[in-house]
VOMIFI-329938 format. One record per residue (C-alpha): residue number from 1; residue in one letter; z, y, x. Coordinates in pm, whole numbers, plus 50000, padded with zeros to 5 digits. Each point is the difference from the previous one (the first is absolute). Layout:
<rec NUM, 'A', <Z, Y, X>>
...
END
This chain:
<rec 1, 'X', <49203, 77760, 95278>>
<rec 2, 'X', <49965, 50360, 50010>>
<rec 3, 'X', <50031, 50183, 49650>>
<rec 4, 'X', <49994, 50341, 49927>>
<rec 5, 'X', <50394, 50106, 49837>>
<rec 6, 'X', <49971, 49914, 49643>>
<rec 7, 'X', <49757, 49729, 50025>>
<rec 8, 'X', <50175, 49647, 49876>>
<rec 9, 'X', <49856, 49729, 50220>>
<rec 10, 'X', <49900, 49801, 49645>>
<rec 11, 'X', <49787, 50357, 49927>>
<rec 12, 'X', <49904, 49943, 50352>>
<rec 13, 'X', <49878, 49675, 49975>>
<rec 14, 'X', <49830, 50051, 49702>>
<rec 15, 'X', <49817, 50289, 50168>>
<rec 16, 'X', <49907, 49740, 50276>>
<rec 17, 'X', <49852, 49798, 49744>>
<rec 18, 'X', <49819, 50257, 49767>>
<rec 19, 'X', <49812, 50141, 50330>>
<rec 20, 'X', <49908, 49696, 50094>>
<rec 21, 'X', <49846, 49893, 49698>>
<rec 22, 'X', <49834, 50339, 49946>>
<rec 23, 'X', <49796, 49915, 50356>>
<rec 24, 'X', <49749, 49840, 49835>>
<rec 25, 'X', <49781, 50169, 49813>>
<rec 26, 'X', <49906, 49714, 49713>>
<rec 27, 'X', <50364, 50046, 49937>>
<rec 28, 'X', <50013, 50393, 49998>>
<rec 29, 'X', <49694, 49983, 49776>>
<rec 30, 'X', <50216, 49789, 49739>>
<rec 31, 'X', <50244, 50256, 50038>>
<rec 32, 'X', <49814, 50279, 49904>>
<rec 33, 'X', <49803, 49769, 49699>>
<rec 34, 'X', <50350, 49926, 49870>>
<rec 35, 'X', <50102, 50391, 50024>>
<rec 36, 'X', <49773, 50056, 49713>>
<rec 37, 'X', <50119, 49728, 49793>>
<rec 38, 'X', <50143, 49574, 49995>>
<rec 39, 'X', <49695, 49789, 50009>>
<rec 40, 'X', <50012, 49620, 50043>>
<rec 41, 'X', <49941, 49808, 50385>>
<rec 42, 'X', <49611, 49961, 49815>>
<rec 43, 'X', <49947, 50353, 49975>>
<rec 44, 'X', <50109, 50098, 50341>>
<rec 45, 'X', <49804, 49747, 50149>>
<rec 46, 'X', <49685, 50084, 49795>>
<rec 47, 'X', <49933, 50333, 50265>>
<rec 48, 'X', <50011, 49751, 50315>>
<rec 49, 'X', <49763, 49737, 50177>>
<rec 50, 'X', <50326, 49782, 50018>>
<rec 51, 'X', <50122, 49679, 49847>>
<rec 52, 'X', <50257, 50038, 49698>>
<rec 53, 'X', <50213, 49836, 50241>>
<rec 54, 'X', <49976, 50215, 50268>>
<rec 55, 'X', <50061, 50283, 49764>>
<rec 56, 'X', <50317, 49812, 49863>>
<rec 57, 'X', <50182, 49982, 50386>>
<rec 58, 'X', <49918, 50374, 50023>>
<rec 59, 'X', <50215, 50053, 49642>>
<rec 60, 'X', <50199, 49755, 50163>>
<rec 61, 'X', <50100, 50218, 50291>>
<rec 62, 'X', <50014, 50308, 49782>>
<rec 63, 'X', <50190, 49863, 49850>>
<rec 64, 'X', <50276, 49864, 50241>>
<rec 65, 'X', <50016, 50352, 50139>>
<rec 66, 'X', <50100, 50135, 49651>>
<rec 67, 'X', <49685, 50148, 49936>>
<rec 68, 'X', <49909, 49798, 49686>>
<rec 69, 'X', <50108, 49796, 49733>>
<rec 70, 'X', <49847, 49753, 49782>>
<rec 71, 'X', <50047, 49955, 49580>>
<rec 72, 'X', <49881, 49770, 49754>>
<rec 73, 'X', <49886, 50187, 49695>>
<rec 74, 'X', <49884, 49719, 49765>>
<rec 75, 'X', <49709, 49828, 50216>>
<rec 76, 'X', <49959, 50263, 50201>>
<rec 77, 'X', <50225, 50039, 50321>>
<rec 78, 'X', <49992, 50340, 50141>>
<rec 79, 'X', <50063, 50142, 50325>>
<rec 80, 'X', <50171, 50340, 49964>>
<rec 81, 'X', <50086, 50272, 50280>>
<rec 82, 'X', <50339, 50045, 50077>>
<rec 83, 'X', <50047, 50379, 50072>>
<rec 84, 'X', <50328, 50021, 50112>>
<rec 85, 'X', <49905, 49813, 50297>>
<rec 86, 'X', <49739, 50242, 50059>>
<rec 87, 'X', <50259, 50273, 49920>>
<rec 88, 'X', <50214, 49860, 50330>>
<rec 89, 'X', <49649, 50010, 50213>>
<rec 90, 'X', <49960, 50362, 49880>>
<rec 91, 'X', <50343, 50092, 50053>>
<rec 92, 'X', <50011, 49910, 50368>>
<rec 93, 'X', <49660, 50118, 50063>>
<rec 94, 'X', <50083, 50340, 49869>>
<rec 95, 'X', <50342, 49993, 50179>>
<rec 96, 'X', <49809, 49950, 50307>>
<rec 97, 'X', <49737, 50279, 49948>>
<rec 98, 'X', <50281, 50256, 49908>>
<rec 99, 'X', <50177, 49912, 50300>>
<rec 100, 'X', <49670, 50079, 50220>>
<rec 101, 'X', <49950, 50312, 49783>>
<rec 102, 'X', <50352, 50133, 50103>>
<rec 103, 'X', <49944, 49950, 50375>>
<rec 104, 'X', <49696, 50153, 50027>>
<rec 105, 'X', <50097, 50286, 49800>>
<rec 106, 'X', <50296, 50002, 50263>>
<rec 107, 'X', <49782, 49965, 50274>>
<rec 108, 'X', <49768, 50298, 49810>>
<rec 109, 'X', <50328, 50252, 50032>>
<rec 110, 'X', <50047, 49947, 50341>>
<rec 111, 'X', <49690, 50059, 50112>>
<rec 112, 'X', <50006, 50326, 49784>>
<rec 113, 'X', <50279, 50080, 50230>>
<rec 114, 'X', <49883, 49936, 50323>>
<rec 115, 'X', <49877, 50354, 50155>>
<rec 116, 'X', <49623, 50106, 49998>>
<rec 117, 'X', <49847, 50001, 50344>>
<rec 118, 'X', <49713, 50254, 49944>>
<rec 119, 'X', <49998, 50119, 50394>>
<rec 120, 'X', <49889, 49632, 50069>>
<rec 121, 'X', <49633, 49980, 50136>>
<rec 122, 'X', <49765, 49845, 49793>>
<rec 123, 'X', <49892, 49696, 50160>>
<rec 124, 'X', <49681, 50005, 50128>>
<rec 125, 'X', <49719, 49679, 49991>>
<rec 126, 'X', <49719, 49957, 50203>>
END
């Protein structure tokens, strides 16, 4: 597997898993219900045309990757977002973009150094 330096392969794994899960959207729309708040499998399911079931092997696979976590709380059991998982997805993405940042500001300096041609003809369309 290729990793990026600093990247353990378990945080690499559980990035495999946390992308993959996020690839459906039912499942990225539980994400962002749970950002705002726990709620129980009921009231995630409530927004969909799903089954309760179907609803309960998306948490499921949230919550394999890490994404989610379920507690009781009296008769209740609530599904609650786990943000240091989405802390690791944030801290790799933003790696990433930094690194892209830095090599096109690179790529910005040496093309600030690369002499003007102003004798050049314009080119000319027919």
């Amino acid at each position: 597997m290729n990793r990026t330096s600093g990247e353990s392969s378990g945080d690499a794994a559980t990035l495999n898993q946390v992308f993959q899960a996020l690839t459906d959207p039912t499942r990225r729309d539980i994400v962002s219900r749970l950002a705002v708040g726990d709620a129980t499998v009921g009231e995630l399911a409530a927004p969909f045309d799903v089954s309760l079931q179907a609803v309960s092997k998306h948490i499921t696979v949230l919550e394999q990757a890490g994404l989610v976590t379920k507690d009781k709380h009296g008769q209740r059991r609530l599904v609650h977002l786990e943000a240091e998982t989405l802390g690791l997805m944030t801290a790799w993405i933003e790696r990433h973009q930094r690194q892209a940042e830095e090599r096109f500001t690179r790529l910005d300096a040496l093309l600030a150094q690369l002499p003007q041609d102003d004798s050049a003809p314009a080119e000319h369309h027919e």
